[in-house]
N, C-alpha and C positions, 0 to 999 in steps of 0.2 A: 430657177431664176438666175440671168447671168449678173442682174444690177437692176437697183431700182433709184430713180430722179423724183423724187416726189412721189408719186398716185403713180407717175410711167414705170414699167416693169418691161426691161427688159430681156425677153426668154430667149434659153441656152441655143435654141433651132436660130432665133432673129438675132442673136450676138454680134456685137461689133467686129468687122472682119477686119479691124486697127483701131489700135490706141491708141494716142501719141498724148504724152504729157510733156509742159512747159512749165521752166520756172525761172525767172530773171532776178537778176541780183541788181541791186540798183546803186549808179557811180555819179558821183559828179565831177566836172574837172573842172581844178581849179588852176588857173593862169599864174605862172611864178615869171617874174623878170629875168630874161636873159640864161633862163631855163627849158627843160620840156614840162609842159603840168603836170600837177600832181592829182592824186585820183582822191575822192575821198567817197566809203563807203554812206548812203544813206538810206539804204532799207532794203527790204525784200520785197519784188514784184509777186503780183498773184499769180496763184497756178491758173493754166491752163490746160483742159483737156479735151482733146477731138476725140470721136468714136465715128468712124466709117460704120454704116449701115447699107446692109441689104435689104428691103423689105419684098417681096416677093408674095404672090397670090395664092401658092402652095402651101403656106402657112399662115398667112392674113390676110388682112384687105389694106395691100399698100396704101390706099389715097386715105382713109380714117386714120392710121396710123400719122401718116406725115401733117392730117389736120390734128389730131390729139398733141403732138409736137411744138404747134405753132400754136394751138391754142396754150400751152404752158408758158410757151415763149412772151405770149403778149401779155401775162399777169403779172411778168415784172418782178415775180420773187425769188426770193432764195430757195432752193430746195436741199432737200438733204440730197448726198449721194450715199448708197450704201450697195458694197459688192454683195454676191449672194454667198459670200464667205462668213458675210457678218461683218466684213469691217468697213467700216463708219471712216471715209473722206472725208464728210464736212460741208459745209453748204456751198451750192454753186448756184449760179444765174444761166440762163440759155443765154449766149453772148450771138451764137450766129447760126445761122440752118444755112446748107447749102445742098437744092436738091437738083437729081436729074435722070430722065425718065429713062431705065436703061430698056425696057422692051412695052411695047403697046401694045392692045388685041386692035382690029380692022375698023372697030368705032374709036380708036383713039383713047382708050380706059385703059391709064396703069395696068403691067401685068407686073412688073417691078420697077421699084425705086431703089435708086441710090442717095444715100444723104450723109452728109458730114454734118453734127453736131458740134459744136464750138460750147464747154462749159468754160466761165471764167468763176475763180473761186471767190465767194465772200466771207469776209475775216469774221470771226465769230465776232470779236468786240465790235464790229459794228452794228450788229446783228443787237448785241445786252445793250447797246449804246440809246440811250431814250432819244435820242436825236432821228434816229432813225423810223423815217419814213415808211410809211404802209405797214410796220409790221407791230404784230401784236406785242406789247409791254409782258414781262412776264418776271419774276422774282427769282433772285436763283435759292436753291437750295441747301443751308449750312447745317453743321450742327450745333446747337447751343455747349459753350463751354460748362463743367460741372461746377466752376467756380462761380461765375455770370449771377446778379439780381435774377436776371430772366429764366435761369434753371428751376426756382424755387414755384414758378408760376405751373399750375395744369396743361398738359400737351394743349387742350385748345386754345386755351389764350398763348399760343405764344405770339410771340412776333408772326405781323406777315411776312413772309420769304422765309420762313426760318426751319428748320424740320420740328414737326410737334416729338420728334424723339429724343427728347431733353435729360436722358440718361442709357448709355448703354449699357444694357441688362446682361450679369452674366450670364455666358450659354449653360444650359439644362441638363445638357449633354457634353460628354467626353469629344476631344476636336478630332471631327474628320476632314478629308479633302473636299468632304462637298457640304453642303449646304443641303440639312433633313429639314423636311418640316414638325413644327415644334423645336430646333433651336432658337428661336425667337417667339418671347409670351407673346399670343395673340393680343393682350392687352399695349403691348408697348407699340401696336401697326396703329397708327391713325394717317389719316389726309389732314393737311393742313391746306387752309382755303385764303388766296390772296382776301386783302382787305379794301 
């Protein structure tokens, strides 16, 4: 897998044949008398990232592909993007498709498309922001301090959003680089369940 958008998986054969990332800095200018303005920084613009696509009938079926595309497109959400590296982008929106047909069979059916995908990135805090729209509310995950009232409480009751791991257990074992099973009593793993 070259990258996944959500549910869409992108494979190493149908890999985008260009990248192209954006990211703007944001100025405003401000009017001085009898001077040139002056600039004042105000924030960072979102990233943007194109991905040229070939989708070709030798390895898919271009026209489900470019509907599975638009069908993401039009749900309006944030997806994750994650390379097949393992590393984790960040959320992005489908900002824009732009397709076009580069060879047809003699009834006019796709035998390859071309498409440029337009992601624009959404900032996590809008995302934890309860303001935000369509998207599922969810708790983040802390760990209770050992000083904390709420230490003294059993992993279930603790707080909602809070890790039910309300004390970290010495390890069992001598420290390695990795992580054995059985460093961590099974009793100390629980699920904690919004309220």
């Amino acid at each position: 897998m070259f990258a996944e958008l959500g549910l869409l998986k992108f494979e190493v054969i149908g890999s985008p044949e260009g990248i192209e990332s954006e990211r703007t800095y944001v100025y405003a200018e401000q009017p001085v008398i009898a001077a040139q303005p002056r600039l004042q920084w105000i924030g960072d613009g979102l990233e943007r990232i194109s991905f040229d696509l070939l989708l070709h009938a030798s390895f898919t079926n271009p026209e489900l592909q470019a509907i599975a595309l638009r069908a993401a497109a039009a749900t309006h959400q944030a997806m994750p993007l994650v390379l097949g590296s393992g590393i984790f982008r960040g959320f992005y929106v489908i900002e824009a498709i732009f397709t076009r047909a580069a060879q047809l069979d003699a009834g006019g059916a796709p035998i390859a498309i071309r498409m440029r995908i337009v992601l624009k990135e959404w900032p996590l805090a809008s995302m934890l922001s309860s303001a935000a729209a369509g998207l599922p509310g969810f708790a983040p995950i802390a760990l209770l301090a050992a000083s904390s009232a709420a230490s003294a409480a059993p992993p279930s009751l603790a707080p909602a959003g809070l890790s039910a791991l309300v004390a970290i257990p010495a390890p069992s074992a001598p420290a390695t680089p990795r992580q054995q099973p059985g460093d961590i009593p099974i009793a100390a793993i629980t699920r904690s369940v919004a309220r």
